[in-house]
C-alpha positions as CSV (number, residue, x, y, z in Angstrom):
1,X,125.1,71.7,110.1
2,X,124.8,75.5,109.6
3,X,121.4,76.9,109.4
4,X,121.0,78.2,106.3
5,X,118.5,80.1,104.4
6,X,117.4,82.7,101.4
7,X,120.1,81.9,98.9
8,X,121.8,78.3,98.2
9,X,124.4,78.8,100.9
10,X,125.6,80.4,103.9
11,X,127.8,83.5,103.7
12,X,130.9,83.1,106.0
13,X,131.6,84.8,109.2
14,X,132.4,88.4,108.3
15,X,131.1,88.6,104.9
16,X,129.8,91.8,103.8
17,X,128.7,92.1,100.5
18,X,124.7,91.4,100.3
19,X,122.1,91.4,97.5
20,X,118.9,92.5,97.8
21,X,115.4,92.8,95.8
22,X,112.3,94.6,97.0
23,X,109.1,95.7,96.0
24,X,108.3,99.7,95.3
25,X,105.7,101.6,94.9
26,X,104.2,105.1,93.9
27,X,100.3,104.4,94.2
28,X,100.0,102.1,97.0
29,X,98.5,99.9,94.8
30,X,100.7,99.4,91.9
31,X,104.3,97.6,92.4
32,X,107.6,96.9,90.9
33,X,110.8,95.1,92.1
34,X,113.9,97.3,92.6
35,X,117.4,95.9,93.5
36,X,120.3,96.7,96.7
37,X,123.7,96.2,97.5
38,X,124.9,96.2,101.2
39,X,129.0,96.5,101.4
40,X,131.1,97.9,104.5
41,X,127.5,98.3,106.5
42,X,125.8,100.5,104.2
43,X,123.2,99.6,101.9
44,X,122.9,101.3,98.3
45,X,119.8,101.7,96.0
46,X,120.7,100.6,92.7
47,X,120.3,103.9,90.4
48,X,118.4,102.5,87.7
49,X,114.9,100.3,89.2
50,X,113.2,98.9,89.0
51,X,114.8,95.7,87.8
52,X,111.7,94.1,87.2
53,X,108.8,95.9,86.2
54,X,104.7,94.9,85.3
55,X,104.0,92.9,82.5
56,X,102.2,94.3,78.6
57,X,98.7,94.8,79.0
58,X,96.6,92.0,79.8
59,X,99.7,89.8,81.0
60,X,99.0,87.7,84.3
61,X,101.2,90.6,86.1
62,X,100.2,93.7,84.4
63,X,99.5,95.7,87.2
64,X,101.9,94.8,90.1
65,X,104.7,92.5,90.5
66,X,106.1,92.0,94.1
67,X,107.2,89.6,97.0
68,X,110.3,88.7,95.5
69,X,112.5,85.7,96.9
70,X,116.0,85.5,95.8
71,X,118.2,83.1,95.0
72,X,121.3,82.3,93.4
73,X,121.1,78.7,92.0
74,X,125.1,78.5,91.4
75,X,125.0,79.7,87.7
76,X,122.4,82.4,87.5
77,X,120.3,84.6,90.1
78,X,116.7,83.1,90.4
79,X,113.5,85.7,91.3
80,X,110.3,84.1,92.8
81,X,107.4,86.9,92.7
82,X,104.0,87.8,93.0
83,X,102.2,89.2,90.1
84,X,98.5,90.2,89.9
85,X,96.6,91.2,87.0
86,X,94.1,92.9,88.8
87,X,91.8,90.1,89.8
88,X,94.2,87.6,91.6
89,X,97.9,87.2,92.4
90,X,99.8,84.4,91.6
91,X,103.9,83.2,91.9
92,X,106.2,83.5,88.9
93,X,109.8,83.2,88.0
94,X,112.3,85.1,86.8
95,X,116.5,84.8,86.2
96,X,119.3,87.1,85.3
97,X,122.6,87.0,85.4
98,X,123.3,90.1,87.6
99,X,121.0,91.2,90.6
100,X,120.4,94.1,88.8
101,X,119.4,92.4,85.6
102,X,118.7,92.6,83.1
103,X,115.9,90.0,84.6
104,X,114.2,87.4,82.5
105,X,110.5,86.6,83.2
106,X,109.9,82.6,82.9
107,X,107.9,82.1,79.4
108,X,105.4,80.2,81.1
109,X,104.2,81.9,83.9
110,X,102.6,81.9,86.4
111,X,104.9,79.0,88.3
112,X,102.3,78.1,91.0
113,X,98.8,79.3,89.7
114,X,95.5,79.4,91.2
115,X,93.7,76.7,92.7
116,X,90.4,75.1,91.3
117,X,87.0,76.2,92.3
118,X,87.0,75.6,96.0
119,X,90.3,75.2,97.0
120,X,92.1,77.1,99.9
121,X,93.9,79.2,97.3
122,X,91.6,79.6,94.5
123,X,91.7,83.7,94.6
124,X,95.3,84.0,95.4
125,X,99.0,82.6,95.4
126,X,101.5,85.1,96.8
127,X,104.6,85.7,98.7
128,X,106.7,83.0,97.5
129,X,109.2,81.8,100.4
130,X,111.1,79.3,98.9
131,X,114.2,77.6,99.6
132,X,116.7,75.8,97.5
133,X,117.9,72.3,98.4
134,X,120.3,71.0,95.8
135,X,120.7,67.9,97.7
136,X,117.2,66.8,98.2
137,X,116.5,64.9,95.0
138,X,113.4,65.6,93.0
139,X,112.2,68.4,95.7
140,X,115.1,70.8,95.3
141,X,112.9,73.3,95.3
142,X,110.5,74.0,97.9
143,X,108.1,77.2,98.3
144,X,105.5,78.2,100.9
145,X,103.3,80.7,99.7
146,X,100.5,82.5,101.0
147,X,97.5,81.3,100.1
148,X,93.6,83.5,99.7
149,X,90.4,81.4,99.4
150,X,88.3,84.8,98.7
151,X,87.8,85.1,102.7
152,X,91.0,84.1,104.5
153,X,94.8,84.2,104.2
154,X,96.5,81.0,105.2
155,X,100.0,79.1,104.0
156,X,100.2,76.4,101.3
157,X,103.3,74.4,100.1
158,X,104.6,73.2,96.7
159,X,108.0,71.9,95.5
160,X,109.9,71.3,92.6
161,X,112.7,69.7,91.0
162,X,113.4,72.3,88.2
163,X,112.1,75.7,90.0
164,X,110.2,75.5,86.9
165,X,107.4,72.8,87.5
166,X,105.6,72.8,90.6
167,X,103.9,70.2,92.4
168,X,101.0,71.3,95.3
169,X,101.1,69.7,98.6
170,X,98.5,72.0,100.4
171,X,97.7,73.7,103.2
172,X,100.2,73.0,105.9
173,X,99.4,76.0,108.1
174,X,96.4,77.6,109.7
175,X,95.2,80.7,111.1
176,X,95.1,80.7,115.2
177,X,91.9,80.7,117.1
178,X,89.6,83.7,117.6
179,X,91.3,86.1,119.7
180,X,94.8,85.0,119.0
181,X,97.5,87.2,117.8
182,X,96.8,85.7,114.2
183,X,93.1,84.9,114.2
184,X,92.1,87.1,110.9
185,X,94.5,85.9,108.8
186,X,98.6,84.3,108.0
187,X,100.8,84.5,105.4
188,X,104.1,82.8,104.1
189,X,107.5,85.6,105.3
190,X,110.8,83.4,104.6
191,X,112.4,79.7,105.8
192,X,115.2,78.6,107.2
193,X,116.8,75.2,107.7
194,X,119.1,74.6,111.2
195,X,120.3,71.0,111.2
196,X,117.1,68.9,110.3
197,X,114.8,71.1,111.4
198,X,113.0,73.8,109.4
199,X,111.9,77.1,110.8
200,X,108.9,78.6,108.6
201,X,108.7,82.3,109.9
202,X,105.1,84.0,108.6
203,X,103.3,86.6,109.6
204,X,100.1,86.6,111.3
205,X,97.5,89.4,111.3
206,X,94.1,90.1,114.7
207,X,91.3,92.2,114.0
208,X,89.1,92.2,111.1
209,X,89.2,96.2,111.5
210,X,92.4,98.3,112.0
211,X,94.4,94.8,111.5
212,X,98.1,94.5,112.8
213,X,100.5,91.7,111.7
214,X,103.3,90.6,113.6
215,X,106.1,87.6,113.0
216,X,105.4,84.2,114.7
217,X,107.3,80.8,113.5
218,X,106.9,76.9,113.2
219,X,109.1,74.1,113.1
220,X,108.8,71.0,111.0
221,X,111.1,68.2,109.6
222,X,109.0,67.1,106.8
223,X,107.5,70.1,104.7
224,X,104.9,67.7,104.1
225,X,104.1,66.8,107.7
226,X,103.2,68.4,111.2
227,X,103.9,71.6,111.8
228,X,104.4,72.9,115.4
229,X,103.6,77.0,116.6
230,X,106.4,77.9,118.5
231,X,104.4,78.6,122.1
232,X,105.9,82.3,122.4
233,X,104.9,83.7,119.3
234,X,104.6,86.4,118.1
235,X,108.3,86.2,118.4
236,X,108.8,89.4,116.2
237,X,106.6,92.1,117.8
238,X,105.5,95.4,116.4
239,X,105.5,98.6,118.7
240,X,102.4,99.4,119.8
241,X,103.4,96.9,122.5
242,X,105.6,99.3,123.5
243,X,103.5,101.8,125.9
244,X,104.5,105.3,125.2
245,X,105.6,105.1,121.3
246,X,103.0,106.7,119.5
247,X,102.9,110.6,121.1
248,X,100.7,113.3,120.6
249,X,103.4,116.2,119.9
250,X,103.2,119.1,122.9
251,X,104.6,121.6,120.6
252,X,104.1,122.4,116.7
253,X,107.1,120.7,115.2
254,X,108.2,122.8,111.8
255,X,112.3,121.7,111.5
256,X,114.5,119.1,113.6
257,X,113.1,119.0,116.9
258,X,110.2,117.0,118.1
259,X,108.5,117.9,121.7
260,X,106.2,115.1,123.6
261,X,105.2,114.5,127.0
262,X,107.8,111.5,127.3
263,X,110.3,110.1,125.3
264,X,111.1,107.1,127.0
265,X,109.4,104.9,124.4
266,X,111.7,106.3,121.7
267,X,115.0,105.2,120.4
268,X,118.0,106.6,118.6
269,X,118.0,105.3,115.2
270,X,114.4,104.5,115.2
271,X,112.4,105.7,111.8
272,X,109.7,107.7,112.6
273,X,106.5,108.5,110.8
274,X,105.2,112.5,111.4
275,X,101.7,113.0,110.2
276,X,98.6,115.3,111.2
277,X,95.5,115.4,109.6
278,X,96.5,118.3,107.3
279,X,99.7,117.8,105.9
280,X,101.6,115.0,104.2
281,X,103.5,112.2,106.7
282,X,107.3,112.9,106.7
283,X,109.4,110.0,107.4
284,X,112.4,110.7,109.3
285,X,114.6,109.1,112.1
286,X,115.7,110.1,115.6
287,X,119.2,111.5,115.7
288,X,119.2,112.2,119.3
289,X,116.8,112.5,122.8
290,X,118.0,115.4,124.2
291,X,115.9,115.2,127.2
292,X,112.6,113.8,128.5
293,X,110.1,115.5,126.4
294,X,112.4,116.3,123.2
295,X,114.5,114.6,120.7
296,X,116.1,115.9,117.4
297,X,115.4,114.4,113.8
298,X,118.6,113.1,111.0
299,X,116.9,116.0,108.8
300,X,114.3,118.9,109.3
301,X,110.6,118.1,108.0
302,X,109.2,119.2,104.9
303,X,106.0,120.4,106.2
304,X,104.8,121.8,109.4
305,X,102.9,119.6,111.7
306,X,100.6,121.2,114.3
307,X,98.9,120.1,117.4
308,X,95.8,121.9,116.2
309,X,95.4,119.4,113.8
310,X,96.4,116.5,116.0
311,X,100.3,116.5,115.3
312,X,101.3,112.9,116.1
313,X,105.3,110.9,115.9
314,X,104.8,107.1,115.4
315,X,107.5,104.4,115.2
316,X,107.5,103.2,111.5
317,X,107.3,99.6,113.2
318,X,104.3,100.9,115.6
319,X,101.4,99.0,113.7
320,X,102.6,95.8,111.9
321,X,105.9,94.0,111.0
322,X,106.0,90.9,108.8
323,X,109.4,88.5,108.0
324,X,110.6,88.5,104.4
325,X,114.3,87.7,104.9
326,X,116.0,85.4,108.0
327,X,119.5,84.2,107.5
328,X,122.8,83.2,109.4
329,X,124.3,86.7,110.5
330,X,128.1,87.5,110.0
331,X,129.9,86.5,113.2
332,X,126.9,84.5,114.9
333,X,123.3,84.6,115.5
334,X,121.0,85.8,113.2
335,X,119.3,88.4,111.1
336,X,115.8,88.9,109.9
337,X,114.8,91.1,106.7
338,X,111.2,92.7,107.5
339,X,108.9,94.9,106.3
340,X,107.7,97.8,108.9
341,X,104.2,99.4,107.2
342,X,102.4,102.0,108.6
343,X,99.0,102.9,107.8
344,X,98.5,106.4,108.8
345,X,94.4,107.4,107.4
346,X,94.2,108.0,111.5
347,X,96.3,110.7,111.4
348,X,96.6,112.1,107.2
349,X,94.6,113.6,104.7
350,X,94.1,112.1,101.3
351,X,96.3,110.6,99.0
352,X,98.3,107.5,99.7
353,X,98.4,106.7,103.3
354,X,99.7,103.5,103.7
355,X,103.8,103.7,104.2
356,X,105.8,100.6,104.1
357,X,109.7,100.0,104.4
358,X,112.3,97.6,105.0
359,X,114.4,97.3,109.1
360,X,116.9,94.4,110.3
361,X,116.0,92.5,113.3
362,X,118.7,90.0,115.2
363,X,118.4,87.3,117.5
364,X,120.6,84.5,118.7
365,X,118.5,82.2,118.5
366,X,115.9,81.0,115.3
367,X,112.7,81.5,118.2
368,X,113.7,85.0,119.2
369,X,113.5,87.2,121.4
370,X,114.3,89.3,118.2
371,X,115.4,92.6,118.5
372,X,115.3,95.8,116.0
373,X,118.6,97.4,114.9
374,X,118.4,101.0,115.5
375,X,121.8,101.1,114.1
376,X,120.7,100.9,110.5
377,X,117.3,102.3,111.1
378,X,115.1,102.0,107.6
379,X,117.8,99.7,105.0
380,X,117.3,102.3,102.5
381,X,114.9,105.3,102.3
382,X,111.8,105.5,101.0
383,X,112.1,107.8,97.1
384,X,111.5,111.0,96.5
385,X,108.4,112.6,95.3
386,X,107.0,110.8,92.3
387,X,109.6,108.4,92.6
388,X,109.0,104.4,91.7
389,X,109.4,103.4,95.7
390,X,107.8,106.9,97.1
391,X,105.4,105.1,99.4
392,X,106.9,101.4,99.5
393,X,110.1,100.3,99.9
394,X,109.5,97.0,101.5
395,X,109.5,92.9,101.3
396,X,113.1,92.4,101.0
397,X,114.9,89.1,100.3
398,X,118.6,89.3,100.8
399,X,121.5,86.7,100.0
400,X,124.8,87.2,100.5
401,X,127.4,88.2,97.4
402,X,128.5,84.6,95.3
């Protein structure tokens, strides 16, 4: 059996037309769920989102809604998403007919609500993964979510045989021990079934301060049973493994050019955040290395970074990476939807200084090793000035065209 996962079925080799949804935002804090379309390679922003926006005042998701996981059901599209209302998030449902909506919010949600006093996800239920199983009676619907119990992040499982009605199974993943890549905290990134095996890709977060997330995975048969860590994770690494990817800049960098000691740890394609500790971060990606010490941008900066003030280029990816999206790729292998963020308060001034976007990773096989593709660099770009998606542009959940 083909593996398949984040829509009910399995594009076939050489398809090209892919749907997205992901979450913007303009504060940082604040979010709303924008749509995509991928055809012939390039992915396009649809013109008008966000396609599904906050709720009315004092709604259970009047001040962000984000995390969505898509699906197409066979007769409509189906939205899972977090909303918060300020105090806690929890998972709700929408539909539409069109990826671009106009969506319709379930009229009772929240879907999967908070826990009681004292359970593992009594403050928060977010980042629906689910999968669809039309086959699988009474459980066709199946969602790991991340779970907060006011101190720590870890998974939790429900299913359903509506989409609708949710039933709780529980915890069915922990954080590592102390030390680990994932010690501080895990949450729910996407699924994927191969055969009878399911792969449950998450991501897993080290260090109470300065925290970094990267992508690990477990296999189970039963959703309600044992799961296993694969013994390799993190399978999906971020690039501060990478010695030599964050430089100091050698020379004051005002249009295309960028100069550092080395550029070995750099790659053509790669998005790159430029910040100092006086002007704004620029995101832009590497056209070219022209040489040891310099390589040229896709577009000159808006600002002037100096090395007076600390002038710094960072792989997007450099901090943390976390799994939203894995399916079947066109042609073989596979592909993996995750979100890149960069907090940059090391190296800005003021404002919003948390930047987080969307990059393809592939791998032949479900456990890795996963690679990034350069090729497309960030899916689509982060928006303009006091646009809905000006700092975030992230957490997307891609199926292929029906």
């Amino acid at each position: 059996m083909a593996a398949r996962g984040g829509g009910a079925y399995v594009p076939p080799p050489g398809e090209e037309a892919v749907y997205a949804l992901f979450n913007g935002s303009i504060t940082g804090a604040t979010y709303a769920i924008g749509a995509a379309t991928k055809s012939g390679g390039t992915w396009t922003k649809y013109g008008s989102n966000p396609v599904l926006n906050v709720g009315a005042g004092g709604a259970w998701d009047d001040v962000a809604v984000k995390d969505p996981s898509l699906h197409w059901d066979g007769s409509q599209y189906v939205c899972y998403y977090a909303g918060l209302d300020g105090g806690k998030y929890q998972i709700g449902r929408a539909t539409a007919s069109s990826v671009t909506g106009t969506w319709t919010k379930y009229g009772s949600n929240p879907v999967i609500a908070v826990g009681a006093g004292g359970s593992f996800d009594v403050s928060g239920c977010s980042f629906p993964a689910v999968l669809h199983e039309p086959t699988d009676t009474g459980k066709e619907w199946k969602c790991w979510y991340t779970a907060y119990d006011g101190s720590v992040q870890r998974i939790g499982y429900a299913y359903s045989s509506n989409g609708t009605s949710w039933t709780k199974v529980g915890q069915v993943l922990d954080i590592g021990a102390g030390g680990s890549w994932e010690d501080v905290g895990i949450g729910a990134g996407a699924v994927i079934k191969s055969g009878a095996t399911y792969h449950l890709f998450y991501g897993g977060r080290q260090g109470a301060t300065n925290p970094r997330w990267q992508g690990g995975v477990a296999t189970f048969t039963d959703p309600a049973g044992t799961y296993t860590k694969h013994p390799g994770n993190p399978v999906m690494l971020a690039r501060f493994n990478d010695a030599g990817s964050s430089l100091v800049l050698t020379a004051n960098a005002t249009g295309l050019t960028l100069q550092v000691t080395n550029t070995a740890g750099w790659r053509v394609g790669e998005p790159m955040a430029i910040a100092d500790s006086a002007s704004p971060t620029d995101i832009r990606t590497i056209a070219s290395i022209d040489s040891g010490t310099q390589a040229t941008l896709d577009s000159a900066l808006s600002s002037s970074f100096l090395t007076i003030h600390g002038a710094t280029a960072r792989p997007f990816a450099f901090n943390s990476i976390y799994p939203r999206g894995i399916r079947s790729a066109p042609g073989g292998g596979f592909e993996a939807f995750v979100t890149p963020f960069q907090p940059v308060e090391d190296l800005s001034p003021g404002g919003t200084k948390l930047r987080e976007g969307s990059m393809r990773m592939t791998a032949s096989a479900l456990t890795g090793p996963w690679s990034y593709d350069y090729t497309t660099g960030l899916l689509w770009p982060l928006g303009a000035p006091s646009a809905w998606d000006q700092f975030s542009a992230e957490n997307p959940s891609a199926i292929a065209a029906p």
